[in-house]
C-alpha positions, 0 to 999 in steps of 0.5 A: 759642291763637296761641302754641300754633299758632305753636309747631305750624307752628315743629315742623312745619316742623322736622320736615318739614326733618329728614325730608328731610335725614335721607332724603337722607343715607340714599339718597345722591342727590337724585334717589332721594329725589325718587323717594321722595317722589313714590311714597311721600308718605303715608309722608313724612308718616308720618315727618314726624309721628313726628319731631314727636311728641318736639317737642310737650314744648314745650308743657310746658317753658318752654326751647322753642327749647332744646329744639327744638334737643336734638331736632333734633341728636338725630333729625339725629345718628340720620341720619348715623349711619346714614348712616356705618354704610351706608358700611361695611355694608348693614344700616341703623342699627337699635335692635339697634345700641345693645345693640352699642355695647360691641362696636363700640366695641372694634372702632373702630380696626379702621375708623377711623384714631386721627386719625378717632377722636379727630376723633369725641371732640372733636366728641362734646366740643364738642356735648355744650359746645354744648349746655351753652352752648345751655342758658346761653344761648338764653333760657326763654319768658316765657309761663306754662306752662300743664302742662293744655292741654300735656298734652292736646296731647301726648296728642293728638299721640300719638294721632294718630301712634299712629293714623296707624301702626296705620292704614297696617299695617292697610293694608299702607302699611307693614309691620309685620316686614321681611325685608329691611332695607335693602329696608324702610328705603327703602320705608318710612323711617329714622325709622318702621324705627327707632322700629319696630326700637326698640320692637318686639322679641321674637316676637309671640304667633302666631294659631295658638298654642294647647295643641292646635296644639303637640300636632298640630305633635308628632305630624305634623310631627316626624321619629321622635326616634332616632338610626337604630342610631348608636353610639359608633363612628359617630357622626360628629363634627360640625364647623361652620366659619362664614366670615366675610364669604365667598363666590364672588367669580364670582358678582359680574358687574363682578368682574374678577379675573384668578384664582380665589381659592378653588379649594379651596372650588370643588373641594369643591362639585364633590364634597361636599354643597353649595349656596346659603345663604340668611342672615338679613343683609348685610354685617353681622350675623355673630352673626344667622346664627350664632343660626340655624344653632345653633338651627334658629330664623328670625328673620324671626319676630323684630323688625327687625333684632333680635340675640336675643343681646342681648335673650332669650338674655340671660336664657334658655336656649334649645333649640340643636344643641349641647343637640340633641346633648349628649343623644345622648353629643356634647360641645359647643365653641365658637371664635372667633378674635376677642374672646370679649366681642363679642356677648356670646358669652361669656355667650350660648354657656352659654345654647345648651348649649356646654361650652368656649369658646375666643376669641382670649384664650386663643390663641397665635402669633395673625398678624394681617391688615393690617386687624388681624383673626386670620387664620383659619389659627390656628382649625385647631389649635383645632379639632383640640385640641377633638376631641383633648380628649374621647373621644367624639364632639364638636360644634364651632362655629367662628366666624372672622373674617379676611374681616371689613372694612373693606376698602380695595378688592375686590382686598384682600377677594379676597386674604383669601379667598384665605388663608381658602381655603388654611385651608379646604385645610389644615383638610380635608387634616388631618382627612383623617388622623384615623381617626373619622367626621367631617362638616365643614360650611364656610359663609359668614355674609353677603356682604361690605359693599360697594355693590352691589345684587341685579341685579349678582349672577348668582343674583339675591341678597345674602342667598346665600352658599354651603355646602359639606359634606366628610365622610369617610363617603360621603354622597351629593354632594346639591346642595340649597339650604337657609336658614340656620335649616335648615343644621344639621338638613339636615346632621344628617339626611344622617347619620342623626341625628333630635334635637331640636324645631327639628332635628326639625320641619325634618327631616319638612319635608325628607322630604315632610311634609304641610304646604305652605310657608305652613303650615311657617313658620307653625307654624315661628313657634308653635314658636319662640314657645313655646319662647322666650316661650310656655307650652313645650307641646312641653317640657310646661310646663317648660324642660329646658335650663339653662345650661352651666358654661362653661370657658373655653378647651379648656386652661385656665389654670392657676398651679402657682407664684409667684416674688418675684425683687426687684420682679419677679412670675414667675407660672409654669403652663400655657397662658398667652397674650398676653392673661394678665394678673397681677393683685393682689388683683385689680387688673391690673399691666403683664404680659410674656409669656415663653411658655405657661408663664411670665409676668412683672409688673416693677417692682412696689414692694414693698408692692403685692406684699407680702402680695397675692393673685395672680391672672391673668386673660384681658383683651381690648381691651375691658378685660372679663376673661373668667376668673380664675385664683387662686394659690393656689386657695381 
């Protein structure tokens, strides 16, 4: 028993100097994490236990100090990590974040140098040599494993950690969902926030869910599902431009900026529809207020920090204005001046019922920001060869991306809005002169990533941006603030359009619906986990929704002929890009872009092109090829 108790006081010691140094890296400062520790010490060592849980395998293995060290960097490595990602962004490192890894791997040169990048792959090099050398050379415990009393051990610890949690939620020590991250990772701990961010995902079965509490929220809690006499005519094209990372740099109180960078947008506030937004994130998170401003959903109700685009959308179709407005005659698109794989959009956009999807593979004459993002000036001819590709009314959902960081100062930041602004003028004075009915609703995703708190901001808060609604149909110049799950309905019914569940349960709340705050978000949580997860009362048991064919691309490409010009391939067609790539038999070969209608792949030997199939395809920096064209067709 003297070796089992050595090895308990060597775990714990560990783990209490894991939990300090990984709090410190977190909060920056000795004194905040002595203000942590003297307030929260209960928390402390909930952490301390959660650390240790992992360690107690030493009971069960016989390399113990080989093992205590792969611990130790693992839970030491999880706490620079969210050290470095608090450096760029607010949002701390969550279990969402290893779902982004693709993602954020093809866009770490936008934040790092190469020189950084490959300081990074010789350290991951020399760790992974460490270890290896680690496991040659610290030597295995002579002792007998003894696997009986280790396994009791470790049951025991689990039971006691498992414990010690379900005990602190029961007494509001520590919350079970967080709606603000950032907020919850100092009150409550890196390692309890992310091993809560891990393992608790989805939305959990509300209290309140039954078959008669859905069929009361249908009768009493949604607007008359119609449309208010809306013919082909009048009904507007809906267009919804999500800004990345834009807000009014006024509202920051130590900004000195000698002049206004978004006069335009500030113009349109004055004389549209408009007011604050309130978004699910900070300095990060795009896709998260893109979930809720396209399907009406709160994702307060989800796990910590959870992207539902990686974990349900992945495999269900779910209810969206997009399916809202489908059903009513619209036509639904997607862009986004960014690569079509990041968040798996060109995967997720089939489930929320969008028709075409048009990333940045399938743009021309793209001009990058010196960061190396698109600037958003291409998404206004995007848009309008959206409306232009249908005869009826259209939804467009536009996401753009030249606000994104990093930012090598607040001066660089501004500069970028201020170009995002002349789009926003040069957008609204082009739609100006189309002769149809058209809402544009322009809005920020999140603020941008810097360090500063809620008391520097003269509304109180880093969850608001702004909203603004131009139209040229009249509507009234309402000043309202919404969230961001409420933004579309809010927008739907200015106009007079009542589609859709989620659309629909906002609606009534909006037009003095009985219920109380409370009672909203309660029954706002039952809907959405009976469409998601649930029985589907409100569909009668049944998903309506399947997902969409996507096309990819409003003009998609197209090869009308192949030339063999000694060892050169001249693919000739519509609508190729910079990102067309010629591929035989389905292996990319170096392309040159010539023009829309032409691309060459040089210097191919003659028996690789001999005989080959033919065929483009779209490739990004990630190397995923989002559709194939092949000549001829099969």
């Amino acid at each position: 028993m003297k070796t089992y108790a050595r090895w308990l006081g060597r775990i714990l010691a560990i783990s209490i100097l894991l939990n300090f140094l990984i709090e410190l890296i977190s909060r920056k400062s000795f004194k905040s994490l002595i203000g942590y520790l003297t307030e929260s010490p209960f928390v402390f060592f909930l952490n301390t236990l959660i650390i240790i849980l992992p360690f107690t395998v030493v009971f069960v293995v016989r390399r113990k100090i080989f093992a205590c060290m792969i611990l130790s960097l693992t839970w030491l490595g999880t706490g620079i990590i969210n050290g470095i990602l608090l450096i760029f962004r607010t949002t701390p490192f969550t279990g969402s974040d290893l779902r982004l890894i693709k993602s954020a791997i093809s866009i770490a040169g936008m934040y790092f140098t190469w020189y950084q990048m490959i300081l990074m792959a010789v350290g991951a090099v020399l760790v992974v040599m460490g270890c290896i050398l680690l496991w040659r050379s610290v030597p295995a415990s002579r002792d007998k494993v003894r696997y009986g009393t280790g396994i009791c051990i470790i049951a025991a610890a689990f039971i006691i950690v498992v414990g010690s949690i379900t005990g602190a939620m029961k007494a509001e020590v520590v919350a079970v969902r967080f709606g603000n991250l950032a907020a919850a990772y100092h009150a409550y701990g890196f390692p309890y926030c992310f091993a809560n961010s891990l393992f608790n995902t989805g939305i959990p079965k509300p209290d309140n869910y039954s078959t008669e509490a859905m069929e009361v929220i249908q009768e009493e809690e949604l607007m008359p599902q119609n449309t208010y006499l809306l013919d082909e005519e009048t009904k507007p094209n809906v267009i919804m431009v999500q800004l990345e990372s834009f807000f009014d740099p006024s509202l920051w109180i130590n900004s000195k900026l000698d002049h206004d960078p978004i006069p335009f947008f500030r113009q349109l506030q004055k004389n549209y529809p408009s007011g604050y937004l309130s978004v699910p994130s900070v300095g990060a998170g795009t896709a998260n207020t893109e979930f809720e401003s396209i399907t009406g959903m709160n994702l307060d109700f989800f796990g910590p920090g959870e992207y539902p685009y990686k974990t349900v959308l992945t495999t269900t179709p779910c209810e969206s204005v997009a399916f809202d407005l489908k059903n009513i005659g619209y036509k639904a698109h997607a862009i986004h001046n960014n690569e079509g794989t990041f968040y798996d959009r060109h995967t997720v956009f089939s489930q929320l019922g969008f028709d075409t999807f048009t990333p940045i593979e399938y743009m021309n004459n793209i001009e990058r920001n010196p960061t190396g993002w698109c600037k958003d000036k291409i998404l206004t001819g995007e848009i309008i060869n959206a409306l232009d590709s249908t005869e009826g009314p259209d939804y467009i959902y536009t996401i753009s991306v030249q606000g994104h960081g990093k930012y090598p100062d607040f001066q660089y930041y501004c500069e970028q809005i201020e170009e995002m602004d002349q789009f926003i003028r040069a957008l609204v004075n082009t739609l100006r002169t189309r002769q149809e009915p058209i809402v544009l609703v322009l809005y920020g995703d999140h603020l941008p990533g810097f360090e500063w708190n809620e008391v520097e901001m003269r509304n109180g808060s880093l969850y608001q941006t702004q909203y603004v609604v131009w139209n040229n149909m009249n509507l009234p110049n309402e000043k309202k603030n919404v969230e961001s799950y409420q933004l579309a309905a809010h927008v739907l019914d200015m106009v007079g359009i009542h589609e859709g569940t989620m659309m629909r349960f906002h609606q009534k709340y909006f037009n003095g619906g009985r219920r109380a705050k409370k009672i909203y978000l309660e029954d706002m949580k039952a809907l959405e986990y009976d469409i998601l997860y649930g029985d589907r009362e409100v569909y009668h048991g049944v998903n309506p929704y399947d997902s969409t064919e996507l096309q990819m691309g409003i003009n998609p490409i197209a090869i009308s002929k192949v030339v063999f010009n000694d060892s050169n391939i001249l693919v000739f067609g519509e609508n190729f890009t910079h990102y067309s790539q010629i591929c035989l038999n389905g292996k990319q070969v170096e392309t040159t872009f010539v023009w829309p209608e032409l691309i060459i792949a040089k210097d191919v030997p003659e028996k690789k092109g001999n005989g080959a199939e033919i065929s483009v395809k779209q490739i990004g920096r990630d190397k995923a090829a989002l559709g194939e064209e092949i000549f001829p067709k099969e």
